[in-house]
DSSP file (Angstrom, degrees, kcal/mol; ACC not computed):
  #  RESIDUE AA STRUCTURE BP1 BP2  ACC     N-H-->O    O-->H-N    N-H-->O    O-->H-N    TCO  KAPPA ALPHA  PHI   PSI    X-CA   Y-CA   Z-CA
    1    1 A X              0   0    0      0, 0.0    29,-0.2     0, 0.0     2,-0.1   0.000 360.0 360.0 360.0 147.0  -12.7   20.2   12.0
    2    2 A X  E     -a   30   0A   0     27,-0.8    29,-2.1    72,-0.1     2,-0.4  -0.505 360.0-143.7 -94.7 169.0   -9.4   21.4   13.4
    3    3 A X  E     -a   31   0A   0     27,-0.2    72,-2.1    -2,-0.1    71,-1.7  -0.882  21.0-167.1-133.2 146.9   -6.5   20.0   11.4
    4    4 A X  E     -b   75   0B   0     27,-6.2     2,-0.5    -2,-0.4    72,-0.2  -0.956   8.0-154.5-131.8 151.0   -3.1   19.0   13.7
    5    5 A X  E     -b   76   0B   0     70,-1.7    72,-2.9    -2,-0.5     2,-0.4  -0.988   5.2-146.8-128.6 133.8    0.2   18.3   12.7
    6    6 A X  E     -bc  77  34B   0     27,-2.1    29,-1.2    -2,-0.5     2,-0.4  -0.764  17.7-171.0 -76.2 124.2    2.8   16.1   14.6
    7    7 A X  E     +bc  78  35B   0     70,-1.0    72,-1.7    -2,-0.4    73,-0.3  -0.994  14.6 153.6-141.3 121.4    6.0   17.2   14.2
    8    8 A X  E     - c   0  36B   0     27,-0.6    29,-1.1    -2,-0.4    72,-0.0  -0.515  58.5 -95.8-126.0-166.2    9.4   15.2   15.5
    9    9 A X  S    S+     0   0    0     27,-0.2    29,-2.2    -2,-0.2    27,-0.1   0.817 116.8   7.0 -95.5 -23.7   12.8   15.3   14.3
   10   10 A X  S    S-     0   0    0     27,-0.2    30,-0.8    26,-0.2    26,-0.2   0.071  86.6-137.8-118.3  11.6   12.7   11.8   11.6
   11   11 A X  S    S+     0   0    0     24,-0.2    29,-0.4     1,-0.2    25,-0.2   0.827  76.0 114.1   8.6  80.2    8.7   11.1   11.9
   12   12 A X  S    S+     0   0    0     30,-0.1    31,-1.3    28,-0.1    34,-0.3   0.239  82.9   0.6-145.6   3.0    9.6    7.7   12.1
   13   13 A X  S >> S+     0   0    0     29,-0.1     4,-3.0     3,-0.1     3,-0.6   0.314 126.0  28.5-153.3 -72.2    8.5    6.8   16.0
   14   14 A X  H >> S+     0   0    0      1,-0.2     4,-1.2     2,-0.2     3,-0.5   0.956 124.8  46.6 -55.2 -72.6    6.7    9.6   18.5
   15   15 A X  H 3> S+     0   0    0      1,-0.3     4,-2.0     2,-0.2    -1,-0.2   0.589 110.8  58.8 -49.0 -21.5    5.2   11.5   15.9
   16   16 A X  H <4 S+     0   0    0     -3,-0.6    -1,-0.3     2,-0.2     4,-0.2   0.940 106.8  47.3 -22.0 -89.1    4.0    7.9   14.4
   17   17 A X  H XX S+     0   0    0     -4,-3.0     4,-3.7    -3,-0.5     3,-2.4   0.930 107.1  53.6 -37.2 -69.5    2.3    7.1   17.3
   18   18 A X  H 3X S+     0   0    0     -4,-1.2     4,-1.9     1,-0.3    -2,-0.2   0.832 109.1  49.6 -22.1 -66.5    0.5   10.5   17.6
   19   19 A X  H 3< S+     0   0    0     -4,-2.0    -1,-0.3     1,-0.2    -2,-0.2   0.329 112.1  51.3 -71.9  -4.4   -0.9   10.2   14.0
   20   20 A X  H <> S+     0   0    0     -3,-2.4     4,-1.5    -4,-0.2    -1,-0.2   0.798 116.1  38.9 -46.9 -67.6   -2.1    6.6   14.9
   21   21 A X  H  X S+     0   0    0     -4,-3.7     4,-4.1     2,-0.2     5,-0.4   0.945 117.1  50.0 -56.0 -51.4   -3.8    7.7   18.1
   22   22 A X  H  X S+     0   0    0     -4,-1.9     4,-1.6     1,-0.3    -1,-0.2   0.780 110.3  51.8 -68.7 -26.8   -5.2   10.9   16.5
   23   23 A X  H  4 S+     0   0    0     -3,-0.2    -1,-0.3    -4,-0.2     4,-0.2   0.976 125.5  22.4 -81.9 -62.7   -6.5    8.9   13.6
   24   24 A X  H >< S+     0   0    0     -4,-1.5     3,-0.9     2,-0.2    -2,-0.2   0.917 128.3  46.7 -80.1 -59.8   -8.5    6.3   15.7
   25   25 A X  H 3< S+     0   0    0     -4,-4.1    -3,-0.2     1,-0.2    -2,-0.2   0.949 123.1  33.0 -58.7 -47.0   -8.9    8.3   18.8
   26   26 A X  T >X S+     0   0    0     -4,-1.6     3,-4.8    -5,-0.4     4,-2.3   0.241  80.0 150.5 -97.8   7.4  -10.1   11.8   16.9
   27   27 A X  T <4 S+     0   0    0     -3,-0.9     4,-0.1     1,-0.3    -3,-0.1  -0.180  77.9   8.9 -57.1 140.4  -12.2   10.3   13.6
   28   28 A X  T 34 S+     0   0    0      2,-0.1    -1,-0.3     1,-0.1     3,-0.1   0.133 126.6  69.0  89.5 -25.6  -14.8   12.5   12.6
   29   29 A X  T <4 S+     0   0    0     -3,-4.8   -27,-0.8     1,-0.3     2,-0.3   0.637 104.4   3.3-118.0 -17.4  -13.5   15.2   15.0
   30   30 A X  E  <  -a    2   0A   0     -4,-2.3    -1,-0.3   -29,-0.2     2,-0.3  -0.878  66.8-114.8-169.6 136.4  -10.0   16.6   13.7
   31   31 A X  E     -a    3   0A   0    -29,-2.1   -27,-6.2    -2,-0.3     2,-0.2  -0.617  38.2-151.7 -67.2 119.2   -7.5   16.1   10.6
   32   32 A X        +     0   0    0     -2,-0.3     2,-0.2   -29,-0.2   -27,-0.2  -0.613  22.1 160.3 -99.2 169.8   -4.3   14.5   11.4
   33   33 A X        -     0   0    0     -2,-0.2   -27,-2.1   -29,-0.2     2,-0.2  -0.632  15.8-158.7-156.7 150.9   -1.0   14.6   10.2
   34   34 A X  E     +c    6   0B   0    -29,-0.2     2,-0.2    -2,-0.2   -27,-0.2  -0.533  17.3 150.6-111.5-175.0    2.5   13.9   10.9
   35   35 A X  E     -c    7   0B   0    -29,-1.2   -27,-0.6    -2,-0.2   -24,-0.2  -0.811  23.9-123.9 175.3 149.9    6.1   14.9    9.6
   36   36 A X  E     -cd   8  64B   0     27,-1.9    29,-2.0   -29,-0.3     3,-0.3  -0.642  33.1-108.0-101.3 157.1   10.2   15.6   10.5
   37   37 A X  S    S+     0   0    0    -29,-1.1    29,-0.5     1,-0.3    28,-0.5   0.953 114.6   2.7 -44.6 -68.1   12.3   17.7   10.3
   38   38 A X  S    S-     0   0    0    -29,-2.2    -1,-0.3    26,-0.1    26,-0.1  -0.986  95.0 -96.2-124.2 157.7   13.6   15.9    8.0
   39   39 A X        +     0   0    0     -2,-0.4    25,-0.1    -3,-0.3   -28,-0.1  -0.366  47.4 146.3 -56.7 127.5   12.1   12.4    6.4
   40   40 A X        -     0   0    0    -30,-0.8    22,-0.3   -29,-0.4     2,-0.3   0.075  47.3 -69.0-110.1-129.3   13.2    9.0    7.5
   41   41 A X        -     0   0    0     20,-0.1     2,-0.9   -31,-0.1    22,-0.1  -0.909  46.0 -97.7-127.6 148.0   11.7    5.7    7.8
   42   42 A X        -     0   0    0     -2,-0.3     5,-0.2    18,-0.2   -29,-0.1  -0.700  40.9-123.6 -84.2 122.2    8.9    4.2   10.3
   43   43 A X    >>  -     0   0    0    -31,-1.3     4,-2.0    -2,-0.9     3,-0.6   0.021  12.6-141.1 -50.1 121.8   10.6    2.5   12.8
   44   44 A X  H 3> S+     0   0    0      1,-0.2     4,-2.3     2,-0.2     5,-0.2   0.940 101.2  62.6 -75.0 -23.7    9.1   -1.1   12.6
   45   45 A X  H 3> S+     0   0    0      2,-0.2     4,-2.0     1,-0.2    -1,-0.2   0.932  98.5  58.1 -36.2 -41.1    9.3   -1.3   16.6
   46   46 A X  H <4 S+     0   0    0     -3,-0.6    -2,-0.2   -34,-0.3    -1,-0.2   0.817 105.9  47.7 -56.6 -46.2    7.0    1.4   16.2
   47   47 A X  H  X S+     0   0    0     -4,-2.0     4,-2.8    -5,-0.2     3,-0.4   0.782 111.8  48.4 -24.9 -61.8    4.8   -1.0   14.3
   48   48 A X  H  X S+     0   0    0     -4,-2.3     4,-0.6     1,-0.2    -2,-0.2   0.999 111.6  41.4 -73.9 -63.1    4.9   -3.4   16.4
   49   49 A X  H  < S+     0   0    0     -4,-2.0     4,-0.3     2,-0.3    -1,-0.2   0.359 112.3  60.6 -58.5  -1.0    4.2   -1.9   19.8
   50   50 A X  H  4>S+     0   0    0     -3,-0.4     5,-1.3     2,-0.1    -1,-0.2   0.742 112.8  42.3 -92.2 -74.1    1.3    0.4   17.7
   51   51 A X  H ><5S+     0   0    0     -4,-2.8     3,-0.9     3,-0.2    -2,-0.3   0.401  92.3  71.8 -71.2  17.9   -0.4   -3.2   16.9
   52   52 A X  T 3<5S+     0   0    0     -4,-0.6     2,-1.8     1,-0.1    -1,-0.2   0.935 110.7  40.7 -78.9 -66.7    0.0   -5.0   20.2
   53   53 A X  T 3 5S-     0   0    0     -4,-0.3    -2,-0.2     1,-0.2    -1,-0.1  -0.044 128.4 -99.5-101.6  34.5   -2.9   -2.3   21.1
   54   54 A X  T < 5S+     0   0    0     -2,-1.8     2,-0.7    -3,-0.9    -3,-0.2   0.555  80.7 124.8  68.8  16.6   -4.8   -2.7   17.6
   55   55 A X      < -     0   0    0     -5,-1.3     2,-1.2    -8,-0.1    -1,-0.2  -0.936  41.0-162.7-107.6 134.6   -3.6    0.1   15.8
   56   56 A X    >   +     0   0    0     -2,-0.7     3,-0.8    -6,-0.1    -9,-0.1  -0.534  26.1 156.9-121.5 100.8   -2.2   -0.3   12.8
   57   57 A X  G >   +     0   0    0     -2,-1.2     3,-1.3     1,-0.2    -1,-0.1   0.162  37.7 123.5-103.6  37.6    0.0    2.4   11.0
   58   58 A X  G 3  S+     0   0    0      1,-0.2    -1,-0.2   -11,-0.1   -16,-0.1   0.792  72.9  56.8 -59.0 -23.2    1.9    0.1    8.8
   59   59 A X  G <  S+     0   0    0     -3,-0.8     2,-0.3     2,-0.1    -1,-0.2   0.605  87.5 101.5 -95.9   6.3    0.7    1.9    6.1
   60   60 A X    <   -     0   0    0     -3,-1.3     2,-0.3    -4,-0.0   -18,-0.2  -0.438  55.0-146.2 -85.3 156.6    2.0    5.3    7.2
   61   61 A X        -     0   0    0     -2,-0.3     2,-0.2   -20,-0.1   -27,-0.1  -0.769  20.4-109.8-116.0 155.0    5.2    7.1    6.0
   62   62 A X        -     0   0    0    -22,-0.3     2,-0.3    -2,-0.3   -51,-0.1  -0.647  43.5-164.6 -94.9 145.5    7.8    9.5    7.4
   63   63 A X        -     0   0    0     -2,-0.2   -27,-1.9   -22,-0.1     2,-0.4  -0.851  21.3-119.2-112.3 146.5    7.2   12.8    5.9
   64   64 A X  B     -d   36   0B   0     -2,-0.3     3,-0.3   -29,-0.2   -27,-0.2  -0.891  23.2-133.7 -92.8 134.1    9.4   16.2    5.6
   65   65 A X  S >  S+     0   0    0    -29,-2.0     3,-4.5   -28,-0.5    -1,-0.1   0.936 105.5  60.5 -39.2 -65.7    7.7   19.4    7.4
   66   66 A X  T 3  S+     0   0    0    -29,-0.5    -1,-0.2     1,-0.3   -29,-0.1   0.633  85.6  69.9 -67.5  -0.3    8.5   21.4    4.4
   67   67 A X  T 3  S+     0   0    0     -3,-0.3    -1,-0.3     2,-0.0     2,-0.2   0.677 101.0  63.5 -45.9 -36.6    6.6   19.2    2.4
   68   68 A X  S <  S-     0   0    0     -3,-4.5     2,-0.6    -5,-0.0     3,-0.0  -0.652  79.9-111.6-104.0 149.4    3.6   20.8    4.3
   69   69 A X    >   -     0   0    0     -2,-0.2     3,-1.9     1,-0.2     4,-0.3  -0.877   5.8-158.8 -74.9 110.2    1.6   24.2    4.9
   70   70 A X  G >  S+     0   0    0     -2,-0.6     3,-1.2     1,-0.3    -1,-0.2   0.653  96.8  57.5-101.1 -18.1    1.9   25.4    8.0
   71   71 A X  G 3  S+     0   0    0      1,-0.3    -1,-0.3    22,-0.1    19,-0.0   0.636  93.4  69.3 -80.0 -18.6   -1.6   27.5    7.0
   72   72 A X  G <  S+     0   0    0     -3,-1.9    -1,-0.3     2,-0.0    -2,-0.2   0.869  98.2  69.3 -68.7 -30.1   -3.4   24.0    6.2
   73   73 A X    <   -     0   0    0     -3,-1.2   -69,-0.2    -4,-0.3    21,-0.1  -0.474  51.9-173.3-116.2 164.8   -3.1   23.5   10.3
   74   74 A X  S    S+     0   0    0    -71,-1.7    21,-1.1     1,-0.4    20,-0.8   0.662  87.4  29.7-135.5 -46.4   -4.9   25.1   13.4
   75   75 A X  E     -be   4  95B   0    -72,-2.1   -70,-1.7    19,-0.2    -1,-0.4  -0.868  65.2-160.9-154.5 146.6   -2.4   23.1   16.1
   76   76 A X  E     -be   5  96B   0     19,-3.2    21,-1.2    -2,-0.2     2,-0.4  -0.986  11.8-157.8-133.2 129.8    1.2   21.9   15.5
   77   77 A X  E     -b    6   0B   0    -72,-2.9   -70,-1.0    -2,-0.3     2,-0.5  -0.906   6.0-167.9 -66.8 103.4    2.3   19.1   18.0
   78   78 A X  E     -b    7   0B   0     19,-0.4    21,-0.8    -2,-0.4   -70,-0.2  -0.933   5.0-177.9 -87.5 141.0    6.3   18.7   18.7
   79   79 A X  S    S+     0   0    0    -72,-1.7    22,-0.6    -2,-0.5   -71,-0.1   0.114  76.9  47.9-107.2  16.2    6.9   15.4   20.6
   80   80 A X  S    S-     0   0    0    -73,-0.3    -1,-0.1    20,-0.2   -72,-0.1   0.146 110.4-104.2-148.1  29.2   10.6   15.7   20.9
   81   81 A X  S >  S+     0   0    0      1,-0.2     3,-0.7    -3,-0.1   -73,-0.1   0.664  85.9 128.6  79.5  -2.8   11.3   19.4   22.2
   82   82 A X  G >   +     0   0    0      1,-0.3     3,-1.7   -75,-0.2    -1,-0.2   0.240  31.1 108.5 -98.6   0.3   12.3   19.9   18.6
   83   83 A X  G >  S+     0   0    0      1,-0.3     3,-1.2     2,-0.2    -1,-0.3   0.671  71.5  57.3 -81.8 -31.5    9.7   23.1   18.7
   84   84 A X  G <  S+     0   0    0     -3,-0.7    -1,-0.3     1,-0.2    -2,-0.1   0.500 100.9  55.7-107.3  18.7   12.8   25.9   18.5
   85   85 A X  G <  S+     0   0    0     -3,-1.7     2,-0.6     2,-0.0    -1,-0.2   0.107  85.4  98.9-121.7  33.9   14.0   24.7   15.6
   86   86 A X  S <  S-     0   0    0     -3,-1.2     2,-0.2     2,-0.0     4,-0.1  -0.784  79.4-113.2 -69.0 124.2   10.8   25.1   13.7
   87   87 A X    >>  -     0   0    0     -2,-0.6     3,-2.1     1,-0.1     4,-1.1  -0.368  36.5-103.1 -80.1 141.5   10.6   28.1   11.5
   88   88 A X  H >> S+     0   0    0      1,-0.3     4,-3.0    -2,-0.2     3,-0.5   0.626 108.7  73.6 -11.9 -57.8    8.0   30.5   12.7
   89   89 A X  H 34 S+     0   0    0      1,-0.2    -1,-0.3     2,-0.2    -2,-0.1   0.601 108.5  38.8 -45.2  -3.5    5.1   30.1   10.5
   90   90 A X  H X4 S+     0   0    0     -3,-2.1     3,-1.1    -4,-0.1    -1,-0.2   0.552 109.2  57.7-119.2 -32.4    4.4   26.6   12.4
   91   91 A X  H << S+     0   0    0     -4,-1.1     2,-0.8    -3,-0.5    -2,-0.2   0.999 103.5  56.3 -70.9 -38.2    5.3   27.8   15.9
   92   92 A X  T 3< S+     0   0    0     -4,-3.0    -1,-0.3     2,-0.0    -2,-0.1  -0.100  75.8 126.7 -74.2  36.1    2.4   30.7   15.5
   93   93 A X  S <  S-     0   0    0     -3,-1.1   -19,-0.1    -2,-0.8   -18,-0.1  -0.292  89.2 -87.4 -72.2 159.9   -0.8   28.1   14.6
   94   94 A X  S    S+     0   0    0    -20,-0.8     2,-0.4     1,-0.2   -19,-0.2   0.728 119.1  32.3 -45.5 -38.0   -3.7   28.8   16.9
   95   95 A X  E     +e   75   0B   0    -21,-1.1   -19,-3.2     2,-0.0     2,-0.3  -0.985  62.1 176.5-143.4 159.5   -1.9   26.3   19.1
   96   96 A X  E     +e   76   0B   0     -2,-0.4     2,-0.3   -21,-0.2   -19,-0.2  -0.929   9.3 163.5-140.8  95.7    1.7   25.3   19.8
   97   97 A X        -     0   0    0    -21,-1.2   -19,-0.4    -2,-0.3     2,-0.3  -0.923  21.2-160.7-114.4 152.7    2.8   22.7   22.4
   98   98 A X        -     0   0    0     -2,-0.3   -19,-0.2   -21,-0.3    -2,-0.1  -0.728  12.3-171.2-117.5 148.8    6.2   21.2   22.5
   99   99 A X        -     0   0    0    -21,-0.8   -20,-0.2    -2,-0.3    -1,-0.0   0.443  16.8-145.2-136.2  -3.1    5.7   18.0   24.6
  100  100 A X        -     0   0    0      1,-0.2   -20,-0.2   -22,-0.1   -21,-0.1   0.560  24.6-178.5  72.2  22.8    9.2   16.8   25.1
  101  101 A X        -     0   0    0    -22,-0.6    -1,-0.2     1,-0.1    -2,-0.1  -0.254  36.7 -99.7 -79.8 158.6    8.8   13.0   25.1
  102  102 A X        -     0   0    0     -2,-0.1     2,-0.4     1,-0.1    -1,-0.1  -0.328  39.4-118.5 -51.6 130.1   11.7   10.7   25.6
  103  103 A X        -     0   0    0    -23,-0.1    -1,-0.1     2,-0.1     9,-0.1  -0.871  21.0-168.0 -58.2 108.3   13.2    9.1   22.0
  104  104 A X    >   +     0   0    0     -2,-0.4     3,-2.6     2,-0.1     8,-0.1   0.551  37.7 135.7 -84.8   3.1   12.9    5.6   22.1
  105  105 A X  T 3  S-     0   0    0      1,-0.3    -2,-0.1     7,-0.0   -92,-0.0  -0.139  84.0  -0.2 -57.8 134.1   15.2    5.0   19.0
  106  106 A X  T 3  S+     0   0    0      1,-0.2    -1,-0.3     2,-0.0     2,-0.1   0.307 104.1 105.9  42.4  27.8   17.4    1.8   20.4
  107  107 A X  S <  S-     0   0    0     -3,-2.6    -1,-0.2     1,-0.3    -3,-0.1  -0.151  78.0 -56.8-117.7-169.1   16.3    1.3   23.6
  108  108 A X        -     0   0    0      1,-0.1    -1,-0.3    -2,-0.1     4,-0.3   0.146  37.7-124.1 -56.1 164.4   13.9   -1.8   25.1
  109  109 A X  S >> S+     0   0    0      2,-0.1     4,-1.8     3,-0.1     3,-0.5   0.704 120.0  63.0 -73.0 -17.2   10.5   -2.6   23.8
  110  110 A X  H >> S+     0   0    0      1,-0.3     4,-1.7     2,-0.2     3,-0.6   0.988 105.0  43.8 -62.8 -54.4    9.6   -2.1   27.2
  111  111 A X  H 3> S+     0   0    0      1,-0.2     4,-2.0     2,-0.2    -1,-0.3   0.820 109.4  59.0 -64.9 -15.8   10.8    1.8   26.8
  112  112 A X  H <> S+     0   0    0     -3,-0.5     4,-2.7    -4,-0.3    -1,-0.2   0.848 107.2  46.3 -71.1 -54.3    9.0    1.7   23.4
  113  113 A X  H <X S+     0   0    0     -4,-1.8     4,-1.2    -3,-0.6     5,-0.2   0.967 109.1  53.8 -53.1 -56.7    5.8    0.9   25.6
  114  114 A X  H >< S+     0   0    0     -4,-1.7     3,-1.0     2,-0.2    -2,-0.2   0.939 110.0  42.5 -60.0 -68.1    6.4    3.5   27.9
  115  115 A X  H >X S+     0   0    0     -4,-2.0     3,-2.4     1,-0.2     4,-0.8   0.955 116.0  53.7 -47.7 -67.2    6.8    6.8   25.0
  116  116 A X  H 3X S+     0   0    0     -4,-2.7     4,-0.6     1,-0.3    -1,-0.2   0.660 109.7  45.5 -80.1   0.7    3.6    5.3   23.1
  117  117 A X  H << S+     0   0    0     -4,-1.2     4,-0.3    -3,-1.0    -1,-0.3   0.158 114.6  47.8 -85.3  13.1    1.3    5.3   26.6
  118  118 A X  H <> S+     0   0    0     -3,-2.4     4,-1.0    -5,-0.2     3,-0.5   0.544 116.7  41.1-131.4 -88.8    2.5    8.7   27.4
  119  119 A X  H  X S+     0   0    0     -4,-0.8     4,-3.2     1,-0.3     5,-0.3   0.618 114.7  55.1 -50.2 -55.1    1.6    9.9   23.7
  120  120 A X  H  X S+     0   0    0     -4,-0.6     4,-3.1    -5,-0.3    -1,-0.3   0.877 116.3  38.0 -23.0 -84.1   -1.7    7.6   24.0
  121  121 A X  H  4 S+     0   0    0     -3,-0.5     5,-0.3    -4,-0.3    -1,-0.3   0.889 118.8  46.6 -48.2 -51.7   -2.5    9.7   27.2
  122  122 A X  H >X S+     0   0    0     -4,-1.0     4,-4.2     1,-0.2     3,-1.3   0.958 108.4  53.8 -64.9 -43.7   -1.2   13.3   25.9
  123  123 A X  H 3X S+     0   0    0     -4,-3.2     4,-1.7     1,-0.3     2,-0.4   0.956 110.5  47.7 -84.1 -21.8   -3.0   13.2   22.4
  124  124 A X  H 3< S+     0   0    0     -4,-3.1    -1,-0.3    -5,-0.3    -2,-0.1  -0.248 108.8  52.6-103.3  78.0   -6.7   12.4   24.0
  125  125 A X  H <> S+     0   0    0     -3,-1.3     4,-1.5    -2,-0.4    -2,-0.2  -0.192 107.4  50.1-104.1 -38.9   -6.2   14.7   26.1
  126  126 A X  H >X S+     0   0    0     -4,-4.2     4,-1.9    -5,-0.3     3,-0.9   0.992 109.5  53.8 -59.6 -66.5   -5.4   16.9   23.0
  127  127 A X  H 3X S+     0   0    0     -4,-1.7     4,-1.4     1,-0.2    -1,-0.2   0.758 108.1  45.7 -19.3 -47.6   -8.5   15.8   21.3
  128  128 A X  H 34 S+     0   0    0     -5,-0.2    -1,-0.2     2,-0.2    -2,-0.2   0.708 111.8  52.4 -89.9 -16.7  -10.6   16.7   24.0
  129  129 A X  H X< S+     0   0    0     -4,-1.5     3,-1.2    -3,-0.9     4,-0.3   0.987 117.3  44.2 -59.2 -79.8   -8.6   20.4   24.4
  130  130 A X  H >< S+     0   0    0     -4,-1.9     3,-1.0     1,-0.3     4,-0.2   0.691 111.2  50.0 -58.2 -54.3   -9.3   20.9   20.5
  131  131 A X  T 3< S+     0   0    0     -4,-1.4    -1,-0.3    -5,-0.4    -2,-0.1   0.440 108.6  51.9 -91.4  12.5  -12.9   19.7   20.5
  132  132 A X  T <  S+     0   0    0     -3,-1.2    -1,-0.3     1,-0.1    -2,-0.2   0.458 104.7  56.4-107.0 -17.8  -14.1   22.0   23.4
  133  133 A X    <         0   0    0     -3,-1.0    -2,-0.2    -4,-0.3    -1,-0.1   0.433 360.0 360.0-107.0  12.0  -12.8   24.6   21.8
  134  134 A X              0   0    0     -4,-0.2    -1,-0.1  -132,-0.0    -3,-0.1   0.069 360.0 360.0 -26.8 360.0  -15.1   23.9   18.4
């Protein structure tokens, strides 16, 4: 199974999401995890707009990147463009996309909606990249 990491700048809202979707969308088929630059909190918007569409990552946590091995992982994720201030070892996994989503951090729920239907759509689409290549 390929192992992914999600990577923002606080893992406290895209990178959230991801590891929500990836978890539910990708079970049985790839190891997820997320983490920031540096550790914060999960944004409870994030919460909330995760369960209006049945997923529920209330029990997830903001993580620090250096916490992790970048050797544990086959694909590293960034969801906030945050990809050139990674240190190498992460950017050079078998894959490396930066994906460059909008921050929803104080904006509408409506914009809230918007970032976690565009992660929705981008990670199975990853999922299905990853498991073709098996």
């Amino acid at each position: 199974m390929k192992r992914v990491m999600f990577v923002c700048k606080k893992n406290s809202r895209r990178s959230q999401m991801a590891e929500g979707f990836a978890r539910t969308f990708g079970e049985g088929k790839i190891l997820v995890s997320s983490s920031g630059l540096a550790a914060s909190e999960v944004d409870p918007v994030t919460i909330e707009v995760m369960s209006e569409i049945g997923i529920d990552i209330s029990h997830q946590t903001s993580q620090a990147l250096s916490d992790f091995n970048p050797q544990d992982y086959d694909a590293v994720i960034s969801l906030c463009g945050c990809g050139v201030n990674l240190p190498q070892e992460w950017v050079l996994r078998e894959v490396f996309e930066d994906w460059h989503l909008d921050d929803p951090e104080g904006e509408s729920i409506a914009t809230f909606r918007r970032v976690r239907d565009e992660v929705k759509q981008r990670v199975v689409n990853l999922i299905e990249t990853l498991c073709a290549t098996v």
